[in-house]
N, C-alpha and C positions, 0 to 999 in steps of 0.2 A: 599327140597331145590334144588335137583337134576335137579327137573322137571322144575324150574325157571329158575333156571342157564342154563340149555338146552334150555326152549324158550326163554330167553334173546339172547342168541347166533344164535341161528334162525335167530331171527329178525333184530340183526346185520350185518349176512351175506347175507341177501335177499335185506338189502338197499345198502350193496357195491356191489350186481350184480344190482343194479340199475345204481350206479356208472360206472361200468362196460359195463354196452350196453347201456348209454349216450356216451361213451367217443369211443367206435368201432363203435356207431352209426352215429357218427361223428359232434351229438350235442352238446357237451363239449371239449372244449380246451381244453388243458394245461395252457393258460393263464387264460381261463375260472375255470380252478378249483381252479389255484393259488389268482384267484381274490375272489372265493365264502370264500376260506381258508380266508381270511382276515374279510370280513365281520362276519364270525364266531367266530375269536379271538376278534375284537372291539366292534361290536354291540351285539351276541348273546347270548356268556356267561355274560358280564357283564349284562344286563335285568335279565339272572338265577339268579345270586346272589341276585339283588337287591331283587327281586321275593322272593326269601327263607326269608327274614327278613319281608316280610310284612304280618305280624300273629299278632291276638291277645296276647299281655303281660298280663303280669301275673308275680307276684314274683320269681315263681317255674322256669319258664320256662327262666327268665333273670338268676337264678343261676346252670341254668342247662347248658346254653348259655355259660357263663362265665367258667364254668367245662371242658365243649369240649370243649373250644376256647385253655387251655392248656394240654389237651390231644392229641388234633391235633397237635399242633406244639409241642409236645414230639416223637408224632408219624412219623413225617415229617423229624425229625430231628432226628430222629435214622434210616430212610430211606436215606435221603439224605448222613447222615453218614457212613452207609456202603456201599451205590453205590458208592462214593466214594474213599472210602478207597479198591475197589474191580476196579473201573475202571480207577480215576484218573481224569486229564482233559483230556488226549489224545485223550478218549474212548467216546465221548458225547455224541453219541446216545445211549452208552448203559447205561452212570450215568443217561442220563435224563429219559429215561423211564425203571429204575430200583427205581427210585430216586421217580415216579410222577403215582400212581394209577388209575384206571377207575371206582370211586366215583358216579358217576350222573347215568351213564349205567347199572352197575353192581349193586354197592353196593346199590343202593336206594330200587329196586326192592327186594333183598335178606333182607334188615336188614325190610324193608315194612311186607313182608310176614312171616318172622320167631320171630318178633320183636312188630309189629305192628307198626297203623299210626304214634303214639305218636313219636317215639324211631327216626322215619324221621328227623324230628326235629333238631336232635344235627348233624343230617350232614352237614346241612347248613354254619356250623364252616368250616367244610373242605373241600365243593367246593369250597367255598371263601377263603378260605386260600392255597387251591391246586393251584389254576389259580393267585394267586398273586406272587407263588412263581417258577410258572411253567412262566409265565413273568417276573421275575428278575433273580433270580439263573439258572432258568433252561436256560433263553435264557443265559448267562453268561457259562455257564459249554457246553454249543450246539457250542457257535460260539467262546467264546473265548475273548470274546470283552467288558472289561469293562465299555465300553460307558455306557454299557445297566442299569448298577444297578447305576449308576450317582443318587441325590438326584431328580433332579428334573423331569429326567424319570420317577423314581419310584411314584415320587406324582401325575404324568399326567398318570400313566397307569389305561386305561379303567376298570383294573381288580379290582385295590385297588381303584379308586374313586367309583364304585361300592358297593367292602366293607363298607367302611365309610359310605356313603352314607345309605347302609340297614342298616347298625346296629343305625344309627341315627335316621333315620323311627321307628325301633324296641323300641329304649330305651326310645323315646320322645313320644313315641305315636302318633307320625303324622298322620291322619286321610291323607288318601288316594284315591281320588275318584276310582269308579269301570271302569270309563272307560279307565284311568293309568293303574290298576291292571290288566285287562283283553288285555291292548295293550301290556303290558311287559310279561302275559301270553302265548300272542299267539308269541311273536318273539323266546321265549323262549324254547317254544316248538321243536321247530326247529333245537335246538341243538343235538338232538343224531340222527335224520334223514341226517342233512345237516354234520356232521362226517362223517357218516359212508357212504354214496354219495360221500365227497371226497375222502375219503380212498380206494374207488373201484376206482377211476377216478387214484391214483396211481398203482393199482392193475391191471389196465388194459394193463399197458405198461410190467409187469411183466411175467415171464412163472412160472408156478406151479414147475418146477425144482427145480427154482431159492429159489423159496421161503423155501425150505428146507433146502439148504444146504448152507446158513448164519449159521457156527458154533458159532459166538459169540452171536447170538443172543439165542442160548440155555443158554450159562450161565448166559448172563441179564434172562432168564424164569426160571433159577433156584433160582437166586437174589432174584427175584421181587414177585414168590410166594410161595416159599419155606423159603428161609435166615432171608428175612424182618419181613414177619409174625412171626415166631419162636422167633428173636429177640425180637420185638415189646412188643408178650404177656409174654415173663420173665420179663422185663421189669414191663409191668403192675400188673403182680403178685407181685410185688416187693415192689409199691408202697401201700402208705398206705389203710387201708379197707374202704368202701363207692365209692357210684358212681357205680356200677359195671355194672347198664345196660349201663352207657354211655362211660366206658372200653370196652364193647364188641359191643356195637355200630361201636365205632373206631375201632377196631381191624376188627371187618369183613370189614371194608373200607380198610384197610390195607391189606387184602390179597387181594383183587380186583385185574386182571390183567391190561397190560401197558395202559395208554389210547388213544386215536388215537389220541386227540391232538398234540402225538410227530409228527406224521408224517405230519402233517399241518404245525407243528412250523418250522422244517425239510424243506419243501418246500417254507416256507418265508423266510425263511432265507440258501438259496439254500446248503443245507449239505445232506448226506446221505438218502433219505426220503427213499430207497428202503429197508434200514436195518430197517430203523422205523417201515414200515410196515409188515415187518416180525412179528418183537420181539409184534406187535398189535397181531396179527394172532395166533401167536404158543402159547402166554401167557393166549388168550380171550378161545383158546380149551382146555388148560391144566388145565383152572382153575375152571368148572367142576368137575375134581376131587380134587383138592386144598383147593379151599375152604368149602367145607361141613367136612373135617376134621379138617380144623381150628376152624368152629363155635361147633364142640363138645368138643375141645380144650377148648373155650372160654366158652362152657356152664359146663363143668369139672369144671375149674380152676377159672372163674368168678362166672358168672349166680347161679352155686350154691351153692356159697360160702357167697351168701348174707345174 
């Protein structure tokens, strides 16, 4: 898992020095990034979502579906609840990405190869349920401004019409041509490239100083891969037996580090985007060592308890 986690973050940081000598090279703006940042929150995650629900059904897999759907928002919500109750509103960069994990980057890869294909599967609950809450609460707890969670924001946001949309593909069987599939494929794709591009594009304006000696953003990296996780799996030990791969499914999602979405959401909506980018940075190398202790956690006290 070591060796994953390590080329994961590789490849993270090879595409924000991509970022990086776009933006010194003088080919990226700053409106230019601020602009790519939007098309990635509207267009590019909503396609991922859609993208994850269009599998073949199957009984198993609708009550497997339905299993994660509240293990996620157990697990979200005992996230959200202690970034909280640790930062407050005041704090928003540090509730939002102590509060909001790096599911699609990290955990897909990790829960892929310790898990298998299958076990991918039940993640699809909580990228789609991450980015719907990472667009209502999280922009809500960021700026402060309860415009944002209004009824009828929440019904027009790209992220939840997405939801709906795939789980209705999923549960009706909509038949789907390949050439939808393969066009919501390829935009899709583009979501952890076109991140981690703008996240160098904020990293450029930055000094390697700087990026250290953000003290708060150590405690959001103690939060977010230490508190949460630990909380999360007492929790899960707690509840009743059954399910266990799809308990430690979520749980490795859960110790995930922050995701670089904050620091996109952060520069749309003009707040702190420098500390966002830290608390991406210090969390994506810490958790290397974090998470491989959590998934023996989870194979301890779940996995083998089946």
């Amino acid at each position: 898992m070591e060796i994953i986690l390590l080329k994961q973050i590789c490849i993270m940081f090879l595409l924000i020095l991509v970022g990086i000598f776009l933006v010194k090279k003088g080919y990226l703006s700053e409106q230019g990034g601020k602009d790519l940042g939007a098309i990635l929150l509207r267009v590019v995650i909503p396609c991922v979502i859609v993208k994850s629900y269009i599998t073949e059904y199957t009984p198993e897999k609708a009550a497997g579906l339905a299993i994660s759907v509240g293990l996620v928002l157990l697990a979200l919500g005992i996230s959200m609840a202690v970034s909280f109750l640790v930062f407050g509103t005041r704090r928003g960069i540090e509730n939002f990405g102590a509060s909001f994990c790096n599911v699609g980057f990290m955990g897909i890869p990790v829960v892929q190869a310790v898990m298998g294909e299958e076990a991918v599967f039940y993640l699809t609950a909580f990228i789609a349920l991450l980015n719907i809450l990472q667009w209502t609460y999280g922009v809500l707890i960021m700026t402060g401004n309860r415009e944002f969670v209004r009824a009828k924001v929440i019904v027009t946001n790209p992220a939840v019409l997405a939801f709906f949309l795939g789980i209705l593909l999923f549960v009706l069987r909509v038949p789907v041509p390949d050439i939808i599939v393969s066009t919501l494929g390829s935009i899709g794709s583009m979501n952890t490239p076109l991140a981690m591009i703008i996240l160098g594009t904020y990293l450029a304006n930055m000094s390697w100083k700087e990026l250290f000696q953000e003290k708060s953003a150590y405690v959001c990296t103690f939060i977010r891969l230490i508190v949460i996780p630990a909380v999360t799996l007492i929790v899960f030990c707690l509840l009743p037996a059954g399910a266990t791969e799809i308990k430690a499914v979520v749980l490795i999602a859960c110790c995930t580090p922050v995701g670089a979405n904050i620091a996109i959401f952060a520069r749309q909506y003009d707040k702190d985007y420098r500390l966002s980018v830290v608390t991406v940075c210090l969390t994506t190398i810490l958790s290397i060592v974090t998470v491989p202790v959590f998934y023996l956690f989870a194979e301890k006290f779940l996995l083998y308890n089946m």
